[in-house]
C-alpha positions in Angstrom: 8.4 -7.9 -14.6 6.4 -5.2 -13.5 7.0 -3.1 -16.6 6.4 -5.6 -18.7 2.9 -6.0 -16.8 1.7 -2.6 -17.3 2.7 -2.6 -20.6 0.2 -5.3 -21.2 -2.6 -4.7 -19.7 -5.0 -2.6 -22.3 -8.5 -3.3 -20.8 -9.0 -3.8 -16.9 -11.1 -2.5 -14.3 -8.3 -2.3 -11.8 -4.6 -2.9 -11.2 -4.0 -4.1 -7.5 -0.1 -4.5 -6.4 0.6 -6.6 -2.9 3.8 -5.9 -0.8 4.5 -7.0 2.4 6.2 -3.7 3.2 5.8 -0.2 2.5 7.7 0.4 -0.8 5.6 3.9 -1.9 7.7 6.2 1.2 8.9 8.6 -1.5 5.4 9.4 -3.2 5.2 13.5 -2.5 1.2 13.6 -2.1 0.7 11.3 0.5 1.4 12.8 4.1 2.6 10.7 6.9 3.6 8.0 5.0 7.4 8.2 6.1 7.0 7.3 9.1 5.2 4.0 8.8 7.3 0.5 8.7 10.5 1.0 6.4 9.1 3.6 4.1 11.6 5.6 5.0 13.5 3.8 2.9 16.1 2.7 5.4 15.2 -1.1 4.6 15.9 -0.3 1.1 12.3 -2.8 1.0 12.0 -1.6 -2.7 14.7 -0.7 -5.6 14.9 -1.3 -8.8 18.5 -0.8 -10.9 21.0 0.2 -8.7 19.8 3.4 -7.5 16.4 4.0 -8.2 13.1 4.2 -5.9 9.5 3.2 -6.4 8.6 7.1 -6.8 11.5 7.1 -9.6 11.2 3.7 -11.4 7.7 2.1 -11.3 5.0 4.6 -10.2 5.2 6.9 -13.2 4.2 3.6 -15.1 1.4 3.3 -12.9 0.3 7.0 -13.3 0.0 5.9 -17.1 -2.6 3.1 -16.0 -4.7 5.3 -14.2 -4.9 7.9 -17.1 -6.2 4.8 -19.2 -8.9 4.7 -16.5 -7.7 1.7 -14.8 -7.8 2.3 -10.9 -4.4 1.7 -9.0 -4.4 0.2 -5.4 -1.2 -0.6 -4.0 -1.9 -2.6 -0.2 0.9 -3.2 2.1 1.3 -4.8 5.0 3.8 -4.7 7.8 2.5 -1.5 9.7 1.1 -2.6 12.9 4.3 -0.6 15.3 3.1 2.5 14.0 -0.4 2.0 13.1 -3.4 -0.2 11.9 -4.7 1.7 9.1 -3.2 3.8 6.3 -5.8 5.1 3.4 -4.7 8.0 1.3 -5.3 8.5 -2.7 -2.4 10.2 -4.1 -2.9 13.1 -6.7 -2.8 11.4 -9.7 -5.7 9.3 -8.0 -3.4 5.9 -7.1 -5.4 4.5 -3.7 -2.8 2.9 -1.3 -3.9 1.0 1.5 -2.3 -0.4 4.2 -3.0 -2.3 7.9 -0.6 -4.0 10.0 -0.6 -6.3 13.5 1.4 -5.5 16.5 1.9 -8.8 18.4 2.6 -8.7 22.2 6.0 -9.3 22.3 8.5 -7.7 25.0 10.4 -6.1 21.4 6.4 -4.4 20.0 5.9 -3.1 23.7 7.8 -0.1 22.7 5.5 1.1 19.7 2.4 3.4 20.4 0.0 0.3 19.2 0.9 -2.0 21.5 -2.2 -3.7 23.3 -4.4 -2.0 21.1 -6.6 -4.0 18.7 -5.4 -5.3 15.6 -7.2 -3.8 12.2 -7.0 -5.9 8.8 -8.1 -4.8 5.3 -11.3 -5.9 4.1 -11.8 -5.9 0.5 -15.0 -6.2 -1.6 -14.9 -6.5 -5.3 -17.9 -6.1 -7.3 -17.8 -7.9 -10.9 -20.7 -6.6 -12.1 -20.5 -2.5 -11.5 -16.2 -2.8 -11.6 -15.9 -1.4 -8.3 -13.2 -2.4 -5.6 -13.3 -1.2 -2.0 -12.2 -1.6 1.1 -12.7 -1.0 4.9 -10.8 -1.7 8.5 -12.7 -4.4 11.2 -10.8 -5.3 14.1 -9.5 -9.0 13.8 -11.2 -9.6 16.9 -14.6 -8.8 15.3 -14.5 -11.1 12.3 
């Protein structure tokens, strides 16, 4: 489905991709990144055929969109043990953005966030000038 999505798409200011879960772990340019929720890989959150990875199977196809000058974001959610926020542009210029919660359960109060305020993604889309961005608010401030 995916593939058959980018190879579709001619004309577009942007190409956005939701996952509950890290599924870019393997991407070489963006540091840090193993160590957020399952991108490790460990989960196995993401494959496609038997044995292949995001990095292998999917992103080079998204490398392709960006050449054609259509921006890449890939959000994820599902990061709030390890962190709130994750913002890093890879170098082919793919954005990937992520933000988790941390509830206060007797299981979360072994990660470093819990009891810390939540962050969420906040995304503004401009129809006009093309332009997508985003920024972190605590959930208690909105």
């Amino acid at each position: 489905m995916l593939t058959s999505v980018c190879d579709t798409i001619d004309a577009s200011s942007h190409f956005v991709i939701l996952s509950h879960q890290v599924i870019w772990g393997e991407i070489d340019s963006l540091t840090n990144v193993k160590s957020y929720a399952n991108a490790d890989g460990s989960h196995q959150v993401f494959k496609c055929s038997p044995n292949q990875k995001f990095a292998e199977s999917f992103y080079p196809r998204l490398v392709e969109l960006e050449q054609k000058g259509i921006e890449v974001v890939i959000v994820a959610g599902d990061m709030g043990q390890t962190d709130f926020t994750y913002q890093k542009t890879s170098n082919e210029g793919i954005d990937f953005v992520a933000s988790g919660f941390c509830s206060d359960t007797e299981w979360n109060s072994q990660f470093p966030t819990h009891g810390l305020a939540d962050q969420v993604a906040i995304f503004h889309h401009d129809t006009i000038n093309k332009t997508l961005t985003w920024e972190f608010e605590y959930l208690d401030d909105l």
